[in-house]
N, C-alpha and C positions, 0 to 999 in steps of 0.2 A: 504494500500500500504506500505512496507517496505522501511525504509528510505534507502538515496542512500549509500554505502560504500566509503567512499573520497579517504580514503586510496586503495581500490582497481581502484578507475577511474583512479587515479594518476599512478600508477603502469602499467596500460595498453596505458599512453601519450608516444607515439613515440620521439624522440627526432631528435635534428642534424644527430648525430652519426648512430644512425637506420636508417635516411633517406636514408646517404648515403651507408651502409649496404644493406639495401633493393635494391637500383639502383642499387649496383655493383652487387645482386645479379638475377639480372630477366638477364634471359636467351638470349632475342631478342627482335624488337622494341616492338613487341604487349606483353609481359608482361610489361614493362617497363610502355605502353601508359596507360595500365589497370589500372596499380595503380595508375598514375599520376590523373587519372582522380577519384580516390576513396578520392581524399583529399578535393573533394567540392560534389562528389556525392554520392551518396544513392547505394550498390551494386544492385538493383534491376533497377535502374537510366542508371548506367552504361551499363547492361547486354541489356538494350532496347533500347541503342543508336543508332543512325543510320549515316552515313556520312552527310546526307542531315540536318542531326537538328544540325550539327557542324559549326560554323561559327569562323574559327581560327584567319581570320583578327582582326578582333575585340574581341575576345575571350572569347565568348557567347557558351551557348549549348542549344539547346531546351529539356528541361522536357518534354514529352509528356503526363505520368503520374507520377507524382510523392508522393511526400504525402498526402495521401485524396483523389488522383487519380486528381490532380489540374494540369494544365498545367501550367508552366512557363519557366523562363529563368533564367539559374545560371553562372554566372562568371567563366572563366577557368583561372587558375594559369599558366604565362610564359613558366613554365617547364609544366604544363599538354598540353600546345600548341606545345610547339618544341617534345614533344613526340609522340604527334598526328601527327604530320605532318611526323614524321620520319615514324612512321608506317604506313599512307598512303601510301606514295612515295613506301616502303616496300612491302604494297601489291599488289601492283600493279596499284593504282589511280580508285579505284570500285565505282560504280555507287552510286548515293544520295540513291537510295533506299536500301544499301545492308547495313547488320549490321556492328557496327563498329567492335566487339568480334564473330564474329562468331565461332560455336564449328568446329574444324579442323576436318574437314572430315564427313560433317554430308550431305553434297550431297547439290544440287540443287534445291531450292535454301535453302540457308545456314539457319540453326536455331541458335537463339542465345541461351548465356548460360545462364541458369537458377541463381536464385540470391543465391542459394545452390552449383549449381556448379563455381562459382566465388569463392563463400567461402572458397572451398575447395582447388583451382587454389591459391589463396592468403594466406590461410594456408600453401600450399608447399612451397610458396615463402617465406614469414615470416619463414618456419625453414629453409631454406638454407641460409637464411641471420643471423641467430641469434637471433632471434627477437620473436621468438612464445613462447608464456604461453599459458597450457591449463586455459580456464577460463578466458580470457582478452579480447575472441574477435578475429576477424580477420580484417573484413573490415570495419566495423564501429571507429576502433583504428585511421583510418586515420582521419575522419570527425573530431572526436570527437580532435584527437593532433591540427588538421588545429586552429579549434573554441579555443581552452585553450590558445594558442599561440598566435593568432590572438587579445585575448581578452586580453590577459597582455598587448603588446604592443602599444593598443587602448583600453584602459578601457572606459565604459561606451560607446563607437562606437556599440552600437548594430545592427544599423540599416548598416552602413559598411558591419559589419561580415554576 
């Protein structure tokens, strides 16, 4: 296995300033809620969400499959809550069972977007905002800034993060 490049992870950690680059830059709620939700989830995580595994009061999401194909439950960040909700309200308030991303215009009932075509959705966002290198990443940059961040200002809190 090839060791990690430091200098390259670094170069791909989001910052403040990106953050809010990135916000100012999504389009409408459901870009917005997309990424909000890519700073604790997996893009393939995201892409399979459903309104019914979102629990905003509490600020819970259901994994159905996630790493290893395990089911669990991940904590949703304030701003990934008030994003979701905006894009609910947004869509119109769609049944538990409908996806939270559906691809616009894919008919009845909605297919969601593949964890390639998310990629690509947050690639276009990331250049509008300033923010893309080839070679850093798209959706994984979010995880991975969440985790570096998290881990400075709780050192050794692994189980936390």
């Amino acid at each position: 296995m090839a060791p990690r490049n430091e200098i390259r992870l670094q170069q791909g950690l989001l910052q403040a300033d990106h953050r809010a680059q990135i916000r100012a830059a999504a389009r409408d709620p459901r870009e917005r809620a997309m990424v909000e939700c890519l700073w604790t989830c997996r893009r393939a995580e995201v892409a399979a969400l459903r309104w019914g595994d979102l629990n905003l009061t509490d600020g819970l999401a259901l994994i159905r499959r996630g790493k290893g194909g395990v089911a669990s439950w991940t904590l949703l960040l304030e701003s990934t809550r008030e994003a979701l909700a905006a894009w609910y309200a947004d869509a119109g308030s769609p049944p538990a069972t409908a996806y939270v991303f559906p691809v616009p215009g894919s008919g009845l009932p909605a297919r969601p977007y593949t964890p390639g075509g998310l990629g690509k959705l947050v690639q276009q966002l990331l250049t509008r905002a300033g923010c893309w290198s080839r070679g850093l990443g798209n959706c994984h940059r979010f995880r991975r800034s969440f985790a570096t961040e998290y881990s400075r200002a709780h050192p050794g809190d692994l189980a936390g993060l």
